[in-house]
C-alpha positions in Angstrom: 1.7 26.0 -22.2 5.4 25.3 -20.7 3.6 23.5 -17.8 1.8 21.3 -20.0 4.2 20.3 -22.3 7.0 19.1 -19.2 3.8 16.7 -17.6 3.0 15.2 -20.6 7.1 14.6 -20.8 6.6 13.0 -17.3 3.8 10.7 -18.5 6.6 8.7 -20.7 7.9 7.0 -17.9 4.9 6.2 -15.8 3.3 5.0 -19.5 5.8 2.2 -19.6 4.1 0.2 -16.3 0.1 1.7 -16.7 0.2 1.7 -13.1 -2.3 4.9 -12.4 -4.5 4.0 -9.8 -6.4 6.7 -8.1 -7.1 6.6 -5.5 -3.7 6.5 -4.2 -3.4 2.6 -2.7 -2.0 3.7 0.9 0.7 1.0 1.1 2.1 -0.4 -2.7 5.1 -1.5 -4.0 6.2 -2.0 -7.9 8.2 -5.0 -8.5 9.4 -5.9 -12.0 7.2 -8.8 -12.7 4.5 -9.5 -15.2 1.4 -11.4 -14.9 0.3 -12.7 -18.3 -3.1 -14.6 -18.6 -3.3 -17.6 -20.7 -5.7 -20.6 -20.9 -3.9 -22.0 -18.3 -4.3 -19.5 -15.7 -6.4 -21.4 -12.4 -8.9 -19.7 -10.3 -8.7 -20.5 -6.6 -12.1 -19.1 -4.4 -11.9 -19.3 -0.7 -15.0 -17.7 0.7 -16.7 -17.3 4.3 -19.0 -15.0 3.3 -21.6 -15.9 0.2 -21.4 -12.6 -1.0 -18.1 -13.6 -2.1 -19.5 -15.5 -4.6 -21.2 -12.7 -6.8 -18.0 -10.4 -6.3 -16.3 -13.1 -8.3 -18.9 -13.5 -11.0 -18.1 -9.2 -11.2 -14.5 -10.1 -11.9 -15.1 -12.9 -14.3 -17.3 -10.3 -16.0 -15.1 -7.7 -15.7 -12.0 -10.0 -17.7 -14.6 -11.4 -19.6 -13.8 -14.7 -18.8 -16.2 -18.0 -18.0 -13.6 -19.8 -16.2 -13.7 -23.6 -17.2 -14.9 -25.9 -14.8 -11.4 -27.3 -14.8 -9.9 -24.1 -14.3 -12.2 -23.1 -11.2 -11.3 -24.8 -7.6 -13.9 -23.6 -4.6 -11.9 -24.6 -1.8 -14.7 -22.7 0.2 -15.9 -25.6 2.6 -12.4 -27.2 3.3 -11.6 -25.6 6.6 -7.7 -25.3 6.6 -7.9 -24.3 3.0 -6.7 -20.7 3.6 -3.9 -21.4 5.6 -2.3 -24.1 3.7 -3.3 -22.5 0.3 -1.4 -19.2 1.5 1.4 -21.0 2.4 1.2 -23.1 -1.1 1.4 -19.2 -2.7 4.1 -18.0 -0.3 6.4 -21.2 -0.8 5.7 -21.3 -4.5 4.3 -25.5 -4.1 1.5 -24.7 -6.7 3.2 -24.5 -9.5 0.5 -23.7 -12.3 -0.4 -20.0 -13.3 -3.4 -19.0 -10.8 -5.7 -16.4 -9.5 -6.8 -16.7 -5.9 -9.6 -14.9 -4.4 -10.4 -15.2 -0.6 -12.2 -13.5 1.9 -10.3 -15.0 4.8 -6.9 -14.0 4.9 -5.5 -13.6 8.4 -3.8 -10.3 8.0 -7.2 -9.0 8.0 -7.5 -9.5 12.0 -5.5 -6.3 11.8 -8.1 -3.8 12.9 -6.5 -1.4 10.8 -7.5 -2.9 7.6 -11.0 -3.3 8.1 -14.2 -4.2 6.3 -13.3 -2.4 3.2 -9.6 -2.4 3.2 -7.7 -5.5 0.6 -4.5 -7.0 -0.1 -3.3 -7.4 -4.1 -0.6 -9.4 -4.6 0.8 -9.7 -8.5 3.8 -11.8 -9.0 4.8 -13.7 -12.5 2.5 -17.0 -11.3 0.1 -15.3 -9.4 -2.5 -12.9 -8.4 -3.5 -12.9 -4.7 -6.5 -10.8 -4.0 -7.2 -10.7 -0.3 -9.9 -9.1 2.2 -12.0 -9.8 5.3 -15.5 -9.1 3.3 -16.7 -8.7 0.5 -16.4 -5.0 0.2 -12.8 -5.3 0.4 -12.6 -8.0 -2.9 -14.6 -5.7 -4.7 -12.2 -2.2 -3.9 -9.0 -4.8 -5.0 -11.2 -5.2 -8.1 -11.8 -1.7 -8.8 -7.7 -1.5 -8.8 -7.4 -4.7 -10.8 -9.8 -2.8 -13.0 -7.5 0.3 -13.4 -4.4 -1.7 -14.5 -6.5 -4.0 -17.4 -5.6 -3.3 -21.0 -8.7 -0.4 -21.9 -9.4 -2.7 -24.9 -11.0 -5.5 -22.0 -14.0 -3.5 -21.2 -14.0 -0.8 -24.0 -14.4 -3.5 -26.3 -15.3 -6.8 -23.9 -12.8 -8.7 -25.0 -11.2 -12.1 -23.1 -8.7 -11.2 -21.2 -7.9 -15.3 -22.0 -7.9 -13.9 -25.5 -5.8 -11.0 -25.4 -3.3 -12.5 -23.1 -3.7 -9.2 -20.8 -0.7 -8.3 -18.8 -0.7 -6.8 -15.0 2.2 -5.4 -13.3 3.3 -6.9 -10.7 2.4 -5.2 -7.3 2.3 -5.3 -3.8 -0.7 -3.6 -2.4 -2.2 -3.4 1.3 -4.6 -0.4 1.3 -7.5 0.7 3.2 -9.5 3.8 3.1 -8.9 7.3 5.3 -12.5 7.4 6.1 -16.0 5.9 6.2 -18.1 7.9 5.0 -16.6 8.5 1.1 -19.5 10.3 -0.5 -20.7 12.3 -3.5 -24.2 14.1 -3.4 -26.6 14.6 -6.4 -29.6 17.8 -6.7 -32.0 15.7 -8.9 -34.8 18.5 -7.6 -33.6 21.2 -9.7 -32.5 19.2 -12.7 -34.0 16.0 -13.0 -31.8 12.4 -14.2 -32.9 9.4 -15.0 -32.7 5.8 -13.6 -30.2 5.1 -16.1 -28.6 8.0 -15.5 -28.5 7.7 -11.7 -26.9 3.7 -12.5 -24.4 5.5 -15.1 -23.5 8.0 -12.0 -23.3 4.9 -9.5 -20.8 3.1 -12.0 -18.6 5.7 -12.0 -18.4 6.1 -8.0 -18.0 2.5 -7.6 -14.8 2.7 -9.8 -13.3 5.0 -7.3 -14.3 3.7 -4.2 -17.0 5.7 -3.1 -19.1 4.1 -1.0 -21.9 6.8 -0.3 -24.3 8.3 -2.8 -25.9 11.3 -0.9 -29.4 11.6 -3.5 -30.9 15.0 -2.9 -35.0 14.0 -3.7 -37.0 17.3 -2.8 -37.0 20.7 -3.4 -38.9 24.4 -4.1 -38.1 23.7 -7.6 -39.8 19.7 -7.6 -40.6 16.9 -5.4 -39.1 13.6 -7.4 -39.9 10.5 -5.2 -43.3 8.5 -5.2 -45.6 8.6 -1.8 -48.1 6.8 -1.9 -50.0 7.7 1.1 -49.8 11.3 0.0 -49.8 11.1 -4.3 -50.3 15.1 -4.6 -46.8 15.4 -3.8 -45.7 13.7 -7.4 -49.0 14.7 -9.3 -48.5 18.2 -8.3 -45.3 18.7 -6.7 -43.1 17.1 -9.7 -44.1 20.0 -12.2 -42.7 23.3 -12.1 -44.2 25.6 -14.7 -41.1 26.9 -16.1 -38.0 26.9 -15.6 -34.7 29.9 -15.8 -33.4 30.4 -19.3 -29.9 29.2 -19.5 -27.5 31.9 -19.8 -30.4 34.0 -18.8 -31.3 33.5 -15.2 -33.7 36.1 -14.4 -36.3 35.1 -17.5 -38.3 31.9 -17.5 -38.1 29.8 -20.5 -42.2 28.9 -20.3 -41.5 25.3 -20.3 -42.7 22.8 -17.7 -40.6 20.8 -16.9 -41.8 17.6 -14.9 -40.1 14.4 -13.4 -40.0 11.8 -10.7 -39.4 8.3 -9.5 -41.6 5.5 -8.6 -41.1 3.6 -5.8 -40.1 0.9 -7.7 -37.5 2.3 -9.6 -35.8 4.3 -6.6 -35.9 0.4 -5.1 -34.3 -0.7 -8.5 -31.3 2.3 -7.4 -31.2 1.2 -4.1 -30.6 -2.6 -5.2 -27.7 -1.6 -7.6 -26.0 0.6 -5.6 -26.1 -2.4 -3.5 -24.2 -4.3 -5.4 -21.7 -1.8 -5.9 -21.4 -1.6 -2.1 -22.6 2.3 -2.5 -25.0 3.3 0.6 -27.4 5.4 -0.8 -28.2 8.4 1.8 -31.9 10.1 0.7 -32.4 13.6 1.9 -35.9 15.2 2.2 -35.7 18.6 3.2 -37.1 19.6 6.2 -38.6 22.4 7.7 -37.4 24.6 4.7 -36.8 24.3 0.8 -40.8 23.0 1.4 -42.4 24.6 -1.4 -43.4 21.9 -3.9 -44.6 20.0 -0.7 -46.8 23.1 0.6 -47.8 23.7 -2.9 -49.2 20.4 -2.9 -50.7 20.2 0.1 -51.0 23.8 1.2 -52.4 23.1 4.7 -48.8 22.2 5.8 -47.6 25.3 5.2 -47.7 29.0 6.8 -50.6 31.9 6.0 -49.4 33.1 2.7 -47.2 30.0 1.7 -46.5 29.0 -2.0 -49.0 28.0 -3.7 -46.9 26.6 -6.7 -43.8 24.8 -7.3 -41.0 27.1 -7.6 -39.9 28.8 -11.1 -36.8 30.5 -10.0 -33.5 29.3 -8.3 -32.5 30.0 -4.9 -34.3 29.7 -1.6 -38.3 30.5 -1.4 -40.3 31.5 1.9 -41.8 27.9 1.7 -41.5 25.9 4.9 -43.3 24.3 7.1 -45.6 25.0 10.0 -45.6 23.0 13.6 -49.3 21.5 13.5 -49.7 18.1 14.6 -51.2 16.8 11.2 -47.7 18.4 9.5 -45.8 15.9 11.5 -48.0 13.0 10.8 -47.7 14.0 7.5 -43.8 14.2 7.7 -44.0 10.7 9.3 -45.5 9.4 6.8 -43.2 10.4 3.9 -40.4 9.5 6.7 -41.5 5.8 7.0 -42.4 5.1 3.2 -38.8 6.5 2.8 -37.3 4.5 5.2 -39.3 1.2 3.8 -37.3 2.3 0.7 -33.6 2.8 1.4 -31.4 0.8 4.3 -29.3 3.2 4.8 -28.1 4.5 8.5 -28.3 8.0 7.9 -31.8 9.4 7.0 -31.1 13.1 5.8 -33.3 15.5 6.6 -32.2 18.9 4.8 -32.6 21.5 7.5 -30.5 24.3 5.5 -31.9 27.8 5.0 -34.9 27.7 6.1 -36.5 30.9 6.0 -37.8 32.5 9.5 -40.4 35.5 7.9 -43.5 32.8 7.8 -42.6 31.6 11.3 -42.3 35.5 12.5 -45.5 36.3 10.8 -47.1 33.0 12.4 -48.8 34.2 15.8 -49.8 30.5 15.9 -45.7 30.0 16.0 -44.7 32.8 17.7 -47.3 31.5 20.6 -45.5 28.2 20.6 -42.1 29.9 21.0 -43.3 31.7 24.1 -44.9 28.7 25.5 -42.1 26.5 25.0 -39.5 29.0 25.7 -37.4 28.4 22.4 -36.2 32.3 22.5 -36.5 32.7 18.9 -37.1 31.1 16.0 -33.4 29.6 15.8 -34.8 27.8 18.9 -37.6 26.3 17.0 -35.9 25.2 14.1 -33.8 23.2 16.5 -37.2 21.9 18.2 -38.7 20.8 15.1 -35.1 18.6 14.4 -35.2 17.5 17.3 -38.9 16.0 16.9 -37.7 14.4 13.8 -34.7 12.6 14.9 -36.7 11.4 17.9 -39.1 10.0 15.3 -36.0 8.3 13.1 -34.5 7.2 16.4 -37.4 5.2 17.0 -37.2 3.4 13.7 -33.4 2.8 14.5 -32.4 5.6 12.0 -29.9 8.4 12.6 -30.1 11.5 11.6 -28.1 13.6 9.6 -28.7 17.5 8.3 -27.3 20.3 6.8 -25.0 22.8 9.5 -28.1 24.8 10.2 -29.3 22.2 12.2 -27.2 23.1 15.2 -28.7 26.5 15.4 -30.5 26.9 18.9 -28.5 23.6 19.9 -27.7 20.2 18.0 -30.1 17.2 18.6 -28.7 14.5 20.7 -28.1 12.0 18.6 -27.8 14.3 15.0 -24.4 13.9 12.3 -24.3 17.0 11.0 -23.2 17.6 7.4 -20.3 21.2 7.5 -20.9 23.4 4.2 -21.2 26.8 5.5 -18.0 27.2 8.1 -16.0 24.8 9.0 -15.9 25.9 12.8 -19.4 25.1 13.7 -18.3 21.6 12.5 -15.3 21.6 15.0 -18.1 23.0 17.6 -20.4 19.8 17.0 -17.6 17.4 16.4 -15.9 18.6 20.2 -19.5 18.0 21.5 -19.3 14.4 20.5 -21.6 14.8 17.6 -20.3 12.9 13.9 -19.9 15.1 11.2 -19.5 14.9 7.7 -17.1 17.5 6.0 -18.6 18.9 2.5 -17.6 23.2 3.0 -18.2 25.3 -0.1 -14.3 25.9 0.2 -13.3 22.6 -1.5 -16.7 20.7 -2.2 -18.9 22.5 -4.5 -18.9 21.3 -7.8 -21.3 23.5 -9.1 -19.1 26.0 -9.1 -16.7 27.3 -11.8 -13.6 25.6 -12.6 -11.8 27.7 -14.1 -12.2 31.8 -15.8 -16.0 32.2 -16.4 -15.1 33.3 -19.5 -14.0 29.9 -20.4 -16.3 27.7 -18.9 -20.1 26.7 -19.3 -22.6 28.9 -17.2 -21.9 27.5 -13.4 -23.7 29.1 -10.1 -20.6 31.6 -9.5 -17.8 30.5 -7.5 -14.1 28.9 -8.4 -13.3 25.9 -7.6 -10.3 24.6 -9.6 -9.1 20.5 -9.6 -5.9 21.8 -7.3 -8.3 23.2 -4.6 -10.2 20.1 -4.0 -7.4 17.8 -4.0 -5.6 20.1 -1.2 -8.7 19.3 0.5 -7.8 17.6 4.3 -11.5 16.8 6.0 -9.8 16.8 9.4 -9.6 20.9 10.6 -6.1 21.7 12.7 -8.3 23.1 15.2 -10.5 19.5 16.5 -9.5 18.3 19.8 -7.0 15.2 19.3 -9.9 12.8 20.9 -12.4 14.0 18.4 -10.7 13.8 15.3 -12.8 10.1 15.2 -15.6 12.2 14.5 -14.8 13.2 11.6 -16.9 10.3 9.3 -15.6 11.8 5.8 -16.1 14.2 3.0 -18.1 14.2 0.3 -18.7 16.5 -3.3 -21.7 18.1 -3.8 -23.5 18.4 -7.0 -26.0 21.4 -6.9 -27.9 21.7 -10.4 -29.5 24.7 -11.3 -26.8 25.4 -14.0 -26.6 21.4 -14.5 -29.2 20.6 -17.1 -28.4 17.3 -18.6 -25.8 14.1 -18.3 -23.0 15.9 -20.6 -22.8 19.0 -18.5 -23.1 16.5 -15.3 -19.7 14.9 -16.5 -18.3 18.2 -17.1 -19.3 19.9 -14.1 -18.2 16.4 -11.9 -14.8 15.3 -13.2 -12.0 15.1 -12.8 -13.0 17.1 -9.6 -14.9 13.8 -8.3 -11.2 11.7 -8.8 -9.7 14.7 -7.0 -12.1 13.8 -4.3 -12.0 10.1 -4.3 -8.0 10.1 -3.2 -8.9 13.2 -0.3 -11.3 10.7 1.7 -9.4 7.3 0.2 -5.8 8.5 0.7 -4.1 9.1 3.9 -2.6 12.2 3.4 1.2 11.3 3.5 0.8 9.2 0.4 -0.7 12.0 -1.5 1.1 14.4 -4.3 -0.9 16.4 -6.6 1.8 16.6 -9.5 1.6 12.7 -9.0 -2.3 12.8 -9.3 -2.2 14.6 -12.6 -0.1 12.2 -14.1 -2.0 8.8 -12.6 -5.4 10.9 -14.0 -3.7 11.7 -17.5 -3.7 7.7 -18.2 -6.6 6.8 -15.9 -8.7 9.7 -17.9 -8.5 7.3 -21.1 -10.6 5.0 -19.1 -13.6 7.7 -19.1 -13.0 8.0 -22.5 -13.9 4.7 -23.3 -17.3 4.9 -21.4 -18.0 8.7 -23.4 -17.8 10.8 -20.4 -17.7 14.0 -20.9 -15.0 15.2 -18.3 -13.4 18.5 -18.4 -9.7 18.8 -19.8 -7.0 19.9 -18.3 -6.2 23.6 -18.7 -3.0 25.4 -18.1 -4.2 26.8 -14.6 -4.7 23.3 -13.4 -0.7 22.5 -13.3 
């Protein structure tokens, strides 16, 4: 309790300026001014990009503020206008209080910055928020966000109205990495659209920008095809389900759930908004068995012949006939006609071999094609499906099984069983994406069992993530490039509703925000604690359920 009661002693000081941004900005500096809005505060838009427009209409929303016409000067079309209104801001010429947002500052030719990366500027007179795109305005308004009075959205008041205050900052920052993700298991535990937007809300605030949505299973198929409906007549309903706190009886419950194209469309849109790529995954050849069960031909002699009542991994996985890859192409393209992401993921983790071994339809093809053993084939069958996304300019990204019996050419890989077979693909030249069981599995417990909610087993405490680096000491120099990011991963057999969701995902998400956001020298963990203490009110306001602090956490 000692621990505890010196860090809330620390929080006095950083309590007087409310500056608690997580991430981590990578380049900031304090000053002792104030920014105080009042009616006569001016908005100044300098836009290239049209995009700009709506990230502007977020941050209006956001202060709750309509800005008068009066107050609101689009300089957009007046070509010098960045140049001479920076230097306006620099020299202090415009006298009145003002707010200028533009997407077409020249710092931002600095490679280093990038797409995504913004400059925030608070001073007494003015606020200068500055980026290359669009992204980057909306990231400097996620950390305009986490300096605003809670009362502005808690409550939606004017920030006109209540006069807000900012401190006064000077902020450059860009991210560590590219690929900032969190992943959800929706097969096991089914959320809702609202749920999912609830989930993509809380990303955005922390600059995620990939939302890795895990859509089929054993335990349930939950995404609309149309050309093959079986798959969410059949294949969304599992007859029962574990009993919590009793994982080896079923409860004799169905339990049922999916989305319609439209509504995983209606996702797709708003994460869209929120810059968030979402990644889908359908799992391929293994964790198959609502699909067989469905559609049995697809599968091996002896395959499952219904959706899976238990947890863990079933012998469900698909055979190599030529129908089961027009079928596979099938759900492939309506999936692609759905999501724009890059990245298609395709699963490949623990897929069981015993069907394939007791396949002499397989075991023919293995001799034929000289694949050596079923390791082979598994890479044969990824191979066939990246060839397929390839053609549909897709990439391909799977699980670290994938790269048994060789990696695909073209094939990201996903690290969650050993980090070294992600330092073997990235020294190949193949992308990966770190999420190891070590630091990203947030399924597991956070603290004594006898403490916590039923989790999968495990320990993973807050401190353990945040010492998380994605970059292993052991990748070549010239590869370290290859490393596109990190992400969380949300597994839900013990995850049954939203509530337990928020418990199970925070503060362990904010850990990871500030490992893929934060270069690492900026980065303290006693710091962390205190910046979450104050930003942690902010999730109060929206009723997530986070978990507190405990004594082993300091």
């Amino acid at each position: 309790m000692y621990s505890i009661f010196l860090y809330f002693l620390f929080l006095f000081e950083m309590d007087k300026h409310q500056v608690s941004i997580i991430p981590q900005p990578n380049n900031m500096t304090i000053t002792e001014q104030v920014f105080n809005f009042d009616e006569d505060v001016v908005f100044y838009l300098d836009f290239q990009d049209a995009k700009s427009y709506e990230v502007s209409n977020y941050f209006f929303e956001i202060l709750n503020i309509v800005p008068h016409p009066s107050k609101l000067k689009d300089e957009s079309l007046t070509t010098p206008f960045s140049v001479s209104l920076l230097g306006m801001v620099v020299n202090k010429e415009l006298k009145q209080k003002k707010v200028v947002i533009s997407d077409n500052h020249p710092a931002f030719k600095n490679p280093e910055i990038g797409d995504e990366g913004y400059i925030l500027d608070i001073s007494s007179d003015t606020i200068y928020i500055g980026a290359k795109s669009p992204k980057g305005l909306f990231y400097a308004i996620q950390t305009i966000r986490q300096l605003l009075p809670l009362s502005i959205e808690r409550d939606k008041k004017s920030c006109l109205d209540e006069k807000c205050s900012l401190p006064g900052l000077k902020v450059s920052d860009f991210p560590r990495f590219k690929w900032r993700g969190m992943h959800l298991d929706v097969g096991r535990h089914f959320f809702s659209v609202d749920e999912i937007k609830k989930f993509l809300d809380l990303l955005a605030f922390y600059k995620f920008n990939n939302f890795h949505w895990h859509l089929t299973e054993d335990q349930g198929w939950r995404i609309e095809i149309k050309k093959w409906p079986r798959l969410t007549e059949f294949g969304s309903c599992r007859s029962e389900s574990p009993q919590k706190g009793n994982r080896n009886t079923g409860d004799g419950v169905e339990y049922c759930g999916f989305y319609t194209q439209k509504e995983v469309k209606e996702v797709v849109e708003y994460a869209g908004q929120l810059f968030i790529n979402v990644v889908p995954e359908i799992e391929i050849p293994g964790h198959s068995s609502a699909a067989i069960a469905s559609y049995p031909q697809f599968g091996n002699p002896n395959g499952p012949t219904e959706v899976l009542t238990r947890w863990g991994v079933s012998d469900g996985v698909y055979n190599i006939k030529e129908e089961t890859f027009l079928f596979l192409q099938d759900v492939l393209s309506e999936v692609m006609d759905l999501f724009p992401s890059e990245f298609i993921h395709i699963g490949g983790d623990e897929a069981p071999k015993g069907p394939w071994k007791n396949n002499p339809d397989v075991q023919d093809f293995i001799q034929r094609e000289d694949l050596v053993d079923e390791h082979g084939l598994q890479s044969w069958y990824i191979a066939k499906i990246e060839s397929f996304l390839n053609k549909n300019n897709r990439r391909l990204i799977g699980w670290d099984e994938i790269q048994e019996g060789g990696l695909a050419p073209n094939a990201a890989m996903m690290v969650w069983r050993n980090w070294q077979y992600g330092i073997d693909a990235a020294n190949k030249g193949h992308d990966i994406v770190m999420s190891p069981t070590s630091h990203s599995y947030f399924d597991y417990y956070q603290d004594d069992p006898e403490n916590e909610p039923e989790a999968i087993g495990g320990y993973l405490p807050l401190k353990k993530v945040y010492s998380f680096d994605p970059v292993p000491e052991e990748l070549d120099k010239d590869k370290i490039n290859r490393v596109l990011g990190a992400q969380g991963n949300l597994w839900t057999e013990y995850i049954y509703d939203w509530d337990k969701l928020m418990y199970m995902a925070f503060p362990r998400t904010v850990a990871m925000a500030e490992v893929v956001w934060t270069l690492p020298e900026f980065k303290n963990y006693d710091n962390f604690l205190k910046r979450w203490e104050i930003n942690s009110k902010r999730l109060d306001s929206l009723d997530v359920n986070y978990r507190k602090l405990s004594d082993n956490d300091f």
